[in-house]
Backbone bond lengths (Angstrom), bond angles and torsions (degrees), N, CA, C in turn:
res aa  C-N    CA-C-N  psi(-1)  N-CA   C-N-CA  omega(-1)  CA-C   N-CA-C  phi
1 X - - - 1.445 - - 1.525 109.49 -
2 X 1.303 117.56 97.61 1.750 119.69 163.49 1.493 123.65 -34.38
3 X 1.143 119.56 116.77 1.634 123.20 -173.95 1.694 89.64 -126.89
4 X 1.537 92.91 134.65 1.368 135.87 173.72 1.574 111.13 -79.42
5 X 1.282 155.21 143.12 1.443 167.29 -178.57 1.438 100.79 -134.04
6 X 1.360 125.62 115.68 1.571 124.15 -179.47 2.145 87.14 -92.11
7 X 1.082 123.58 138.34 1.478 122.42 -171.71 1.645 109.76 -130.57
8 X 0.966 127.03 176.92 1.860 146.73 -176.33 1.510 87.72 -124.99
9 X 1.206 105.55 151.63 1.459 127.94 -179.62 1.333 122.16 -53.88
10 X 1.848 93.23 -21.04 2.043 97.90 161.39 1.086 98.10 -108.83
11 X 1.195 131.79 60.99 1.663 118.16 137.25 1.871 111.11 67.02
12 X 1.437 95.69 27.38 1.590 116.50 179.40 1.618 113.61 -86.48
13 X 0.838 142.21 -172.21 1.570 148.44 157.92 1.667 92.04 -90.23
14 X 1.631 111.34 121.03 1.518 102.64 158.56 1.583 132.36 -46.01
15 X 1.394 112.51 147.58 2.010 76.78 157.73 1.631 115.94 -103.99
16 X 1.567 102.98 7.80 2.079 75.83 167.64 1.956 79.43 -143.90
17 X 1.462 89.82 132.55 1.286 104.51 150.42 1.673 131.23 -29.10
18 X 1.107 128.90 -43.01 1.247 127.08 -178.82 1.626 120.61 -87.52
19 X 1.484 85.22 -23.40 1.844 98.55 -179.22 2.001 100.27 -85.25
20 X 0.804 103.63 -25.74 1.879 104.40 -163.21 1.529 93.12 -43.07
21 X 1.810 113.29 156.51 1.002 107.03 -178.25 1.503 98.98 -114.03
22 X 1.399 131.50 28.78 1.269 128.10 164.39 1.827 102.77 171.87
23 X 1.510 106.07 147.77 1.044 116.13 -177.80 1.482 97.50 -109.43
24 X 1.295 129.46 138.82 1.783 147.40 156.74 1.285 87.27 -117.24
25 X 2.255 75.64 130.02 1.296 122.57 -162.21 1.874 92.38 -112.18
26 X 1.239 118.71 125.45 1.144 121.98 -179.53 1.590 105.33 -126.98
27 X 1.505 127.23 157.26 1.486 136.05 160.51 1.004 123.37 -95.50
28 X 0.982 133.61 168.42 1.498 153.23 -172.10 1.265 114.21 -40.53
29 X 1.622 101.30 -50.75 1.572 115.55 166.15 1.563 120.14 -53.34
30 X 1.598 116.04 -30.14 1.600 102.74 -162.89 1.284 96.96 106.80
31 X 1.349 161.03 1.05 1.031 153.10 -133.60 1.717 104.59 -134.43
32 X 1.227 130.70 129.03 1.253 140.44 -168.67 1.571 99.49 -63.41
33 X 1.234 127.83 139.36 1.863 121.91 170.74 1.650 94.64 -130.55
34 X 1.454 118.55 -60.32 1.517 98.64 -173.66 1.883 92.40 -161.43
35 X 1.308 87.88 167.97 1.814 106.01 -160.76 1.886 89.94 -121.67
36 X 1.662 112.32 102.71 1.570 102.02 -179.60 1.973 92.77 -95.04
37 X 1.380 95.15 133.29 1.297 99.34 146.70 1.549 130.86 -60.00
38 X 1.241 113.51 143.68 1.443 120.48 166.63 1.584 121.05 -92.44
39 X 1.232 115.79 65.57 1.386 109.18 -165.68 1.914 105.62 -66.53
40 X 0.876 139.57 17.52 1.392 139.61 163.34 1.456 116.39 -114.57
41 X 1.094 104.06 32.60 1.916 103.42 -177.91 1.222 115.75 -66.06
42 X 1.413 129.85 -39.21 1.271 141.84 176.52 1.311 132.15 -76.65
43 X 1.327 110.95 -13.44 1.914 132.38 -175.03 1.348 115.76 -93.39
44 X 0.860 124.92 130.67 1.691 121.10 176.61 1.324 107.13 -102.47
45 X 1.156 116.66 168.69 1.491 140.69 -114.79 1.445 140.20 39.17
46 X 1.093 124.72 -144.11 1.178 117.34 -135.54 1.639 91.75 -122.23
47 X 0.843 126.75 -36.06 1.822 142.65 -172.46 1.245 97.54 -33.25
48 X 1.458 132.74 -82.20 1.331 142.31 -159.38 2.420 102.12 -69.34
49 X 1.158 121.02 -14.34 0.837 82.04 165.63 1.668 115.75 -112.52
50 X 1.379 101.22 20.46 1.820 105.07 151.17 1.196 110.51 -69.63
51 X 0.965 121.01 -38.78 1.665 123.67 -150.47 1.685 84.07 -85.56
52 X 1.163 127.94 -39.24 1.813 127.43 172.57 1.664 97.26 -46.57
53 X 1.358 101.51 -61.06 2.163 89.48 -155.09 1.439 105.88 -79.50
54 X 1.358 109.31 -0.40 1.530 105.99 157.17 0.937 137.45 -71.45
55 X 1.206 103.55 -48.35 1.784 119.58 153.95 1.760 132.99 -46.12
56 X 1.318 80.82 -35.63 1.615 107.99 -175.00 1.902 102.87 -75.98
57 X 1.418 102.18 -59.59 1.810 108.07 156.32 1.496 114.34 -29.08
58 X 1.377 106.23 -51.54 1.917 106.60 -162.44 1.308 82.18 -67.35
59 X 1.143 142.73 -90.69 1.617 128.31 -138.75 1.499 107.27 -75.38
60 X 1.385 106.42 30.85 1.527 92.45 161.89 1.285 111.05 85.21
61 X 1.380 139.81 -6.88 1.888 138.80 -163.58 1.355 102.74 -60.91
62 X 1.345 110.29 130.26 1.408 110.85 165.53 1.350 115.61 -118.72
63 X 1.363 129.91 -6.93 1.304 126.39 -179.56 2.010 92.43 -140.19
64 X 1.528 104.37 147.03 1.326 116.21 -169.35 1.655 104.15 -134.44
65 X 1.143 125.66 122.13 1.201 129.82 -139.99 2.066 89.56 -128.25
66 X 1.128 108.16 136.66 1.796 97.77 -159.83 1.875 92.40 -172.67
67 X 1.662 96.83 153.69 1.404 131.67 162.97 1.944 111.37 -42.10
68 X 1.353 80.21 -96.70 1.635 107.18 175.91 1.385 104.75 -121.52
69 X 1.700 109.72 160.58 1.699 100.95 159.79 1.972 86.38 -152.51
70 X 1.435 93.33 152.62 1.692 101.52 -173.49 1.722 101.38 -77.16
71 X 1.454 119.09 149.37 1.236 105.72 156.38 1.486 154.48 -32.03
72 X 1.401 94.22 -63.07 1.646 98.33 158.55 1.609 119.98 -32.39
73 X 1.741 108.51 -61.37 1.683 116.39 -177.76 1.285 95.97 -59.89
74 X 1.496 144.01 -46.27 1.548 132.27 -159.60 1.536 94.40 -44.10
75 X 1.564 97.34 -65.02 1.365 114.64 -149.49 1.722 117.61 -45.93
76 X 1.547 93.80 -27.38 1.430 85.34 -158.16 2.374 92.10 -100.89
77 X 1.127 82.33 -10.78 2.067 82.26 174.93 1.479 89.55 -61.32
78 X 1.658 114.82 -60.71 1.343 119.24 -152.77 1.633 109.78 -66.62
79 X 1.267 128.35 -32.96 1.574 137.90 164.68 1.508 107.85 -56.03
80 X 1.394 125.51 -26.38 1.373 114.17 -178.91 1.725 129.74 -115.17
81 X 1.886 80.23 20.02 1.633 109.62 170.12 1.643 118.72 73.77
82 X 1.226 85.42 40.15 1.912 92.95 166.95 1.155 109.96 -95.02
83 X 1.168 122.36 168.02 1.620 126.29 177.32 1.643 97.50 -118.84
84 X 1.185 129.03 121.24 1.670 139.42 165.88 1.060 110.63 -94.29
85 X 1.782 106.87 150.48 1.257 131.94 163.60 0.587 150.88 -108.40
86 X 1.442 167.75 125.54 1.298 129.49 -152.19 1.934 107.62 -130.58
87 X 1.009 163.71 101.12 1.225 147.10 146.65 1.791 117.66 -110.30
88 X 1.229 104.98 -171.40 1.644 119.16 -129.60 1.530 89.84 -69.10
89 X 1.387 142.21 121.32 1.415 147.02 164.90 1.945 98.78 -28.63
90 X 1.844 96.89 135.53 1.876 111.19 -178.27 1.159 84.78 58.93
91 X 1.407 147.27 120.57 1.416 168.84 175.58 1.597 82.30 -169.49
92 X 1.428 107.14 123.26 1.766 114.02 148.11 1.602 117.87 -57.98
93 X 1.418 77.06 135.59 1.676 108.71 173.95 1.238 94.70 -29.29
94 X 1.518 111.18 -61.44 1.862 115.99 -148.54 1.412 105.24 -61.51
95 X 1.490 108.27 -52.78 1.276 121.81 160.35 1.688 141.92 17.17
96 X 1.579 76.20 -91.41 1.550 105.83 139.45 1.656 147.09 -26.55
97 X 1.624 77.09 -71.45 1.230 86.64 -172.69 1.869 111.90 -101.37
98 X 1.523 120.90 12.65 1.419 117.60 147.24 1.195 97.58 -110.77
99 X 1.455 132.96 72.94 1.985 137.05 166.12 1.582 107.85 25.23
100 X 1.245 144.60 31.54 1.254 117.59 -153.61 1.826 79.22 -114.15
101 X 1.334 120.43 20.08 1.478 107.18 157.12 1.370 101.46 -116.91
102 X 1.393 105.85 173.99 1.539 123.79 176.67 1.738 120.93 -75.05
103 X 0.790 146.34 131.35 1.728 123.24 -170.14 1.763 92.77 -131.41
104 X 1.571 97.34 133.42 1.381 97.60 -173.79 1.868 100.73 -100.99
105 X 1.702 111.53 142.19 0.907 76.51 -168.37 1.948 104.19 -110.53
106 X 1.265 114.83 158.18 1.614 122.31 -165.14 1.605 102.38 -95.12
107 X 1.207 112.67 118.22 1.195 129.43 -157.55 1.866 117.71 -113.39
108 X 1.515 86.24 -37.09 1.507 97.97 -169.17 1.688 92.65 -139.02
109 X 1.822 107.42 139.96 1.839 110.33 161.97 1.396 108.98 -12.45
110 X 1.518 98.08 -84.73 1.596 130.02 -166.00 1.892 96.29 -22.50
111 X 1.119 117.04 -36.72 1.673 96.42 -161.77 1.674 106.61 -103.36
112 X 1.482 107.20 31.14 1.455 119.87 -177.83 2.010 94.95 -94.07
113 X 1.113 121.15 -164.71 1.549 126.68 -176.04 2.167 97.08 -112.85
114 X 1.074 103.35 111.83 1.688 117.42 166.71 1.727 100.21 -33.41
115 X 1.435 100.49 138.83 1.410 107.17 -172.90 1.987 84.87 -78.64
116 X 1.788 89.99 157.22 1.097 106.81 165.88 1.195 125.94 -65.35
117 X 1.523 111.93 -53.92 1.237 148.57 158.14 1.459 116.20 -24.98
118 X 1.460 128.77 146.74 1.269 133.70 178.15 2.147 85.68 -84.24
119 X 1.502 98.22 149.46 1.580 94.94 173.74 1.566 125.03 -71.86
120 X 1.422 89.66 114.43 1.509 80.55 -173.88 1.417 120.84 126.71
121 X 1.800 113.09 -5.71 1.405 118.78 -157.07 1.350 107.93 -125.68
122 X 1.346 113.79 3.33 1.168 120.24 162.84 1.861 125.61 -67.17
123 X 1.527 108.44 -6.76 0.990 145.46 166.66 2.009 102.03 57.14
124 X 1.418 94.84 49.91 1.430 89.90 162.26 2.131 117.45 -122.52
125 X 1.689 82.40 -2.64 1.422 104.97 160.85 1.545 102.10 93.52
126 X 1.298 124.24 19.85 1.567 136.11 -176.64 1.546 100.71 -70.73
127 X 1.017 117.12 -9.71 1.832 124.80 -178.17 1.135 122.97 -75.29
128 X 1.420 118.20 -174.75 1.287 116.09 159.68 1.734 115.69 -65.61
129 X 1.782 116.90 176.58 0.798 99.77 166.44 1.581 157.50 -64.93
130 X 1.108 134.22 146.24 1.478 136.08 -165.26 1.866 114.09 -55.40
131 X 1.669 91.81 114.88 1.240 108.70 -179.85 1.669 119.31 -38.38
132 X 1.099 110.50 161.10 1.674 107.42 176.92 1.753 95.52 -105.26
133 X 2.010 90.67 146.37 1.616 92.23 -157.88 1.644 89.86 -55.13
134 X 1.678 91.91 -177.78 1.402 110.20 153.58 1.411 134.65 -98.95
135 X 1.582 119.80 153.08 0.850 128.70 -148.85 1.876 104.76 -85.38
136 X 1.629 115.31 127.92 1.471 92.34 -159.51 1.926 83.23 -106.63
137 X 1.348 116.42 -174.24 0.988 126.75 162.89 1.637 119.83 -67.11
138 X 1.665 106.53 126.42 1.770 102.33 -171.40 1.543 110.51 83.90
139 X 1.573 115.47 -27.32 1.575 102.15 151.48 1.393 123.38 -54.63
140 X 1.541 117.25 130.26 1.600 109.68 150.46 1.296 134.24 -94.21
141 X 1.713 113.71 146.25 1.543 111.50 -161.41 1.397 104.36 -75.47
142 X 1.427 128.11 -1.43 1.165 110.49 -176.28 1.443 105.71 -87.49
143 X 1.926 98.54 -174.89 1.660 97.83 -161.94 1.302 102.35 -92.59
144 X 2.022 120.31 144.22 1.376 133.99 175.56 1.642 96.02 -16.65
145 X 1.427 97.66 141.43 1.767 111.84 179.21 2.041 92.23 -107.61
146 X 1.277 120.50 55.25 1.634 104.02 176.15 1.214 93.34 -116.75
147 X 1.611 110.86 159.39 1.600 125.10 -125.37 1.021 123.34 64.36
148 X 1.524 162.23 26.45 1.472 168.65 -144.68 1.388 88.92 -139.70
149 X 1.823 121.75 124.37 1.234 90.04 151.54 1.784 94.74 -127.54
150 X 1.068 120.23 20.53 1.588 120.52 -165.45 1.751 105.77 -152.41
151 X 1.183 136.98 99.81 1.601 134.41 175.60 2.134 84.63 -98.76
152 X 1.300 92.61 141.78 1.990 102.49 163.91 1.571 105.25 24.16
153 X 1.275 113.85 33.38 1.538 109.82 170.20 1.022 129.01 96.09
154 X 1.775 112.80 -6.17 1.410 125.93 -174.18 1.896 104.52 -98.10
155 X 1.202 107.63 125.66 1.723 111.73 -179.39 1.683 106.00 -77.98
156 X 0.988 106.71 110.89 1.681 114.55 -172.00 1.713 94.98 -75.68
């Protein structure tokens, strides 16, 4: 079973999944196969870490080994049949990968970290649904008048 390592630029255990600046892709054996960059480490929302468990899908990963990961991301690794891990954020690579740490394993959303974020404001639309604008001064609450072409005789 291919297991994924979300990592820090020294070859640490990230501590949040979305921030890591590269995942090592290992096999069954233990054996190194490929190192994906995270080219969205720095961007918020949600985009770049789809484009991660997609990647993570192609070579086959079935278990993902990580710092922290937010609820929302648990939910949707764990819906598309990954197995997560969780141990202590900067844990050595080696670590890891000779078991001599503990790995907790993430089972359910709920035991991911609460978005900071109001839902939804990360503005990649992973939220609930989209607020209704606000009301500015000199707006009216009633609904757009298009199709109108005549009010009391006057051609708008």
């Amino acid at each position: 079973m291919p297991m994924a390592i979300a990592l820090t630029p020294r070859d640490q255990v990230a501590g949040h999944f979305g921030k890591a600046a590269a995942f090592a892709v290992y096999d069954q054996h233990g054996q190194f196969v490929i190192k994906i960059e995270n080219a969205g480490s720095r961007e918020l929302g949600c985009k770049h870490k789809k484009v991660i468990q997609r990647q993570l899908a192609e070579y086959g990963v079935s278990e993902i080994v990580l710092g922290n990961i937010g609820q929302r991301s648990l939910a949707r690794l764990l819906n598309a049949g990954f197995k997560v891990s969780r141990v202590a954020p900067r844990t050595a690579l080696n670590d890891v990968l000779t078991g001599s740490v503990d790995k907790e394993a993430l089972t359910s959303a709920e035991q991911g970290r609460d978005c900071k974020r109001e839902k939804g404001a990360c503005g990649c639309g992973c939220g609930s649904k989209k607020k209704a604008p606000v009301a500015k001064v000199g707006m009216s609450s009633l609904a757009p008048m298009s199709g109108l072409a005549k009010i009391g005789g006057f051609k708008l």
